[in-house]
C-alpha positions as CSV (number, residue, x, y, z in Angstrom):
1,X,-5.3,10.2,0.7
2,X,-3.9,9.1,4.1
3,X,-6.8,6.8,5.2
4,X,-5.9,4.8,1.4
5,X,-2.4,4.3,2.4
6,X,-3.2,3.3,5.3
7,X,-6.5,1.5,6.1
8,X,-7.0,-0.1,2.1
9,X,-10.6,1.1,2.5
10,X,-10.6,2.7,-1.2
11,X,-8.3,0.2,-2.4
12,X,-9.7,-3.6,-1.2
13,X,-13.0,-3.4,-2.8
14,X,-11.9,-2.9,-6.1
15,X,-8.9,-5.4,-6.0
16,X,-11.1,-8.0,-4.2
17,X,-14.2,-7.3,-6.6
18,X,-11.8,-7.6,-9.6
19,X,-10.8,-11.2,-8.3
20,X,-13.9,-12.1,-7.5
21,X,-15.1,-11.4,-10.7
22,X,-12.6,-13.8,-12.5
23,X,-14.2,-16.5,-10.2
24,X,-17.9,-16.3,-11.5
25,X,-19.1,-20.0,-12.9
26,X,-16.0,-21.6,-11.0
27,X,-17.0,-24.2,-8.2
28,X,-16.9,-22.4,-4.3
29,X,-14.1,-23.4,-2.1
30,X,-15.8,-26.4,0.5
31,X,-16.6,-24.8,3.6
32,X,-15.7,-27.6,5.5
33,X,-11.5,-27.1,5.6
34,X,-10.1,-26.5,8.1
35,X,-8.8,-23.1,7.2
36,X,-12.5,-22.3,7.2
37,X,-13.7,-23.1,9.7
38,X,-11.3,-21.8,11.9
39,X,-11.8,-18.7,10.8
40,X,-15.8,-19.0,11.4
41,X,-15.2,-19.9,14.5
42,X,-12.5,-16.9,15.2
43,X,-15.5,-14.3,14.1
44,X,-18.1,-16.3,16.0
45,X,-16.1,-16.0,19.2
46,X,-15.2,-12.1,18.6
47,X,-18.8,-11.5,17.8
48,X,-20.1,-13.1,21.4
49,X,-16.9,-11.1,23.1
50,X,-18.0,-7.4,21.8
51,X,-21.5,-8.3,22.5
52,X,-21.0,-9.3,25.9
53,X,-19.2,-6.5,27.1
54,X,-22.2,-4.3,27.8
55,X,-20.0,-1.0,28.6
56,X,-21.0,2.4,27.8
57,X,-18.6,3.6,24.9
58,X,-19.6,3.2,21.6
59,X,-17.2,1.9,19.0
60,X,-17.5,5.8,17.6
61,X,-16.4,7.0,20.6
62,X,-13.2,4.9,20.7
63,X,-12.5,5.5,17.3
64,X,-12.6,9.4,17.9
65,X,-9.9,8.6,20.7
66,X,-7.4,6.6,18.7
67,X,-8.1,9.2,16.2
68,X,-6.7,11.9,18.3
69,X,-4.0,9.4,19.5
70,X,-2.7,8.9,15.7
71,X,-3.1,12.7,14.9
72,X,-1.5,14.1,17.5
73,X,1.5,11.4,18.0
74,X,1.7,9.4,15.1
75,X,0.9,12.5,12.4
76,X,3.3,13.7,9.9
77,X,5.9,15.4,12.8
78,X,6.7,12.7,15.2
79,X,9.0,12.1,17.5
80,X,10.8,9.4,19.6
81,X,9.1,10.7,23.2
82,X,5.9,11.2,21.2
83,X,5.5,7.7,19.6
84,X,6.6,5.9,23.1
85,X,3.7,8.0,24.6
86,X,1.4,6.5,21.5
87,X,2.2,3.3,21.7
88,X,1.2,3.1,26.0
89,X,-1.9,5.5,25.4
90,X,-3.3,3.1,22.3
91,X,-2.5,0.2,24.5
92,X,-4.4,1.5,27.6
93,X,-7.3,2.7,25.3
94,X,-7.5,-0.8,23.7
95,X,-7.2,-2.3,27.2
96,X,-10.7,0.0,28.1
97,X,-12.4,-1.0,24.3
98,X,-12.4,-4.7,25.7
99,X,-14.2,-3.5,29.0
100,X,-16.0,-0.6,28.3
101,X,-17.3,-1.1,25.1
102,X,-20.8,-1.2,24.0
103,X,-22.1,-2.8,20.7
104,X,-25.8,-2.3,20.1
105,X,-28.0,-5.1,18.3
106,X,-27.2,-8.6,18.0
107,X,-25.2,-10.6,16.1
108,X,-27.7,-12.6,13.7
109,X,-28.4,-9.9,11.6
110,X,-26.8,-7.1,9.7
111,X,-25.7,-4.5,12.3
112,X,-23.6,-1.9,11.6
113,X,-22.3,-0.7,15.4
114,X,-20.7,-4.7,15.1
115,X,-19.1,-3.8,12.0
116,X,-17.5,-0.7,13.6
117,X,-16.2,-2.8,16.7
118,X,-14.6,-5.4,14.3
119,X,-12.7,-2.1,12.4
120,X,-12.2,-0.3,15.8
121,X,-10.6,-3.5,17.2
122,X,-8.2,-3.7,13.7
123,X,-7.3,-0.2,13.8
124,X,-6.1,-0.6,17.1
125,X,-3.7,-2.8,16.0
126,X,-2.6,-0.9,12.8
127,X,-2.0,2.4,14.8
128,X,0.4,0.6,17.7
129,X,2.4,-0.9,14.5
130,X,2.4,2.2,12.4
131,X,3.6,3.9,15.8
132,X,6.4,1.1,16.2
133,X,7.1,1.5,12.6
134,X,7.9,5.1,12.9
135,X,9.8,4.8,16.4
136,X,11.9,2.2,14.3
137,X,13.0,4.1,11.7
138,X,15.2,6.8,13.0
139,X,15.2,9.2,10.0
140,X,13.2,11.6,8.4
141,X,11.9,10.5,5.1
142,X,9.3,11.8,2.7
143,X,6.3,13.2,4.5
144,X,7.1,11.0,7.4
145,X,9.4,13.6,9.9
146,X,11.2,12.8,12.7
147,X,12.1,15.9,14.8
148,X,15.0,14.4,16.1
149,X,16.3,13.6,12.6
150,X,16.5,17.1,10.7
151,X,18.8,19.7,9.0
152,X,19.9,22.9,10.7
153,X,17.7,24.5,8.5
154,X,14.8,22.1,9.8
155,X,14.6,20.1,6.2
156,X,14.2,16.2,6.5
157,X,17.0,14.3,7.2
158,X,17.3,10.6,5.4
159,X,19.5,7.7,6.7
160,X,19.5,5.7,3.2
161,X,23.0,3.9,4.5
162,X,21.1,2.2,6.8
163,X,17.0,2.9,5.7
164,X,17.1,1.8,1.7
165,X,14.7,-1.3,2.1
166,X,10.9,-2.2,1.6
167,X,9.2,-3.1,4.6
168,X,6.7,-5.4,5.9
169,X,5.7,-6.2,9.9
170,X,4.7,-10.0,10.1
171,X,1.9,-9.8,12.5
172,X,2.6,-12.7,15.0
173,X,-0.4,-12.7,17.3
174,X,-2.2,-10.2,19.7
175,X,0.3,-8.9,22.2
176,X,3.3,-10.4,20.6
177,X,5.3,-8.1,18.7
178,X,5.9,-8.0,15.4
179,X,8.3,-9.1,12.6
180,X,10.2,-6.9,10.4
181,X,11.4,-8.1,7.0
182,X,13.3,-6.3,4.8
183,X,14.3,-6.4,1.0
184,X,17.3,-3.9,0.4
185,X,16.9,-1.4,-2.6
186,X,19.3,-1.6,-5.3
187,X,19.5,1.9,-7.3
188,X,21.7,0.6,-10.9
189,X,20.2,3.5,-12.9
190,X,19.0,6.3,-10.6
191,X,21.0,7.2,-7.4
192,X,19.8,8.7,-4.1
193,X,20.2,11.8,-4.2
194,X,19.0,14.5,-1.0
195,X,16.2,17.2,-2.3
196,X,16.6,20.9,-1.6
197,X,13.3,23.0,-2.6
198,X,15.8,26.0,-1.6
C-alpha cells in the first residue's frame, strides 16, 4: 500500500495505458519540438553519466540503503532530529550513487540495471522531499506521527488551525529546494472533529 502512495508504480500504468488507449488511430506528436527533444537529449546525457561512472555499487545496493534511510527516519513515527538526520544521510548517499555507482550493459539496448539507476536516482529525490514534507508539517496526522506532536496519552496530535490544506512541492531543479503550494480546505457540511478509539 505504501509503495502506491508513494512511488505511482501500481497506479501510472493503468492511468497512462487508459490514455494511451484513447489515442489509437490519432496522428503521433512530431518528434521534432522542442519539448522533445530536450527531453531526448536530457535521458541521452543521464544515460552516458550512469554509464560512465564505473564504481562498484550496484543500483540494488543503493536502493537497499535509501530503503533503510526512509524506514528507519522517514517511517510512520518520525521526528524533527530524525528527519534532519534523513535529509544529510540521503544527500550524502546520493552524493556516493553519482561516484560509486555501477550500471552493467550498455545503453543501446534494453537493460534492466539502467532502468534501476534511472528509478534509484528519482527515488532519491522523492525520499529528501517526503523527508522535508514531514519536517514541515509539525503535527501528527493520520498514520503520519510526529513524536514531538502527541497527546499525554501518546494519541496523534493534529494542528488543523494551521495544517487544513492540500499539498503539492513544485520541483524546481536538482539541489534547489522546492515549492510548496497550498489550497485551504473548506469543511461546509462535515467539521473536523479529533478521533478517540478510547
Amino acid at each position: 500500500l505504501m509503495q502506491g502512495l508513494a512511488d505511482g508504480y501500481f497506479v501510472l500504468p493503468y492511468t497512462v495505458g487508459d490514455y494511451l488507449a484513447g489515442q489509437l488511430g490519432k496522428p503521433l506528436p512530431s518528434t521534432s519540438d522542442a519539448p522533445f527533444q530536450d527531453a531526448l537529449k536530457s535521458v541521452q546525457d543521464q544515460t552516458k553519466q550512469f554509464l560512465a561512472i564505473g564504481g562498484t555499487r550496484s543500483p540494488d545496493d543503493f536502493h537497499r540503503e535509501l530503503g533503510k534511510i526512509v524506514w528507519d527516519k522517514i517511517g510512520m513515527e518520525r521526528n524533527a532530529a530524525g528527519l534532519e538526520q534523513a535529509i544529510t544521510d540521503i544527500r550524502s548517499l546520493r552524493d556516493d550513487y553519482y561516484k560509486d555507482l555501477r550500471v552493467l550493459g550498455n545503453g543501446d539496448t534494453l537493460n534492466d540495471s539502467l532502468e534501476k539507476a534511472f528509478r534509484v536516482a528519482d527515488f532519491f529525490e522523492l525520499a529528501e522531499l517526503m523527508a522535508r514534507d514531514a519536517l514541515h508539517r509539525e503535527e501528527s496526522c493520520g498514520g503520519h506521527f510526529r513524536a514531538e506532536h502527541q497527546t499525554a496519552d501518546g494519541e496523534a496530535k493534529r494542528d488543523d488551525e494551521n495544517f487544513s490544506y492540500v499539498g503539492a512541492w513544485e520541483w524546481n531543479g536538482p539541489d534547489t529546494p522546492q515549492t510548496l503550494h497550498k489550497e485551504e480546505l473548506t469543511f461546509e457540511n462535515v467539521h473536523l472533529a479529533t478521533r478517540s478509539y478510547a
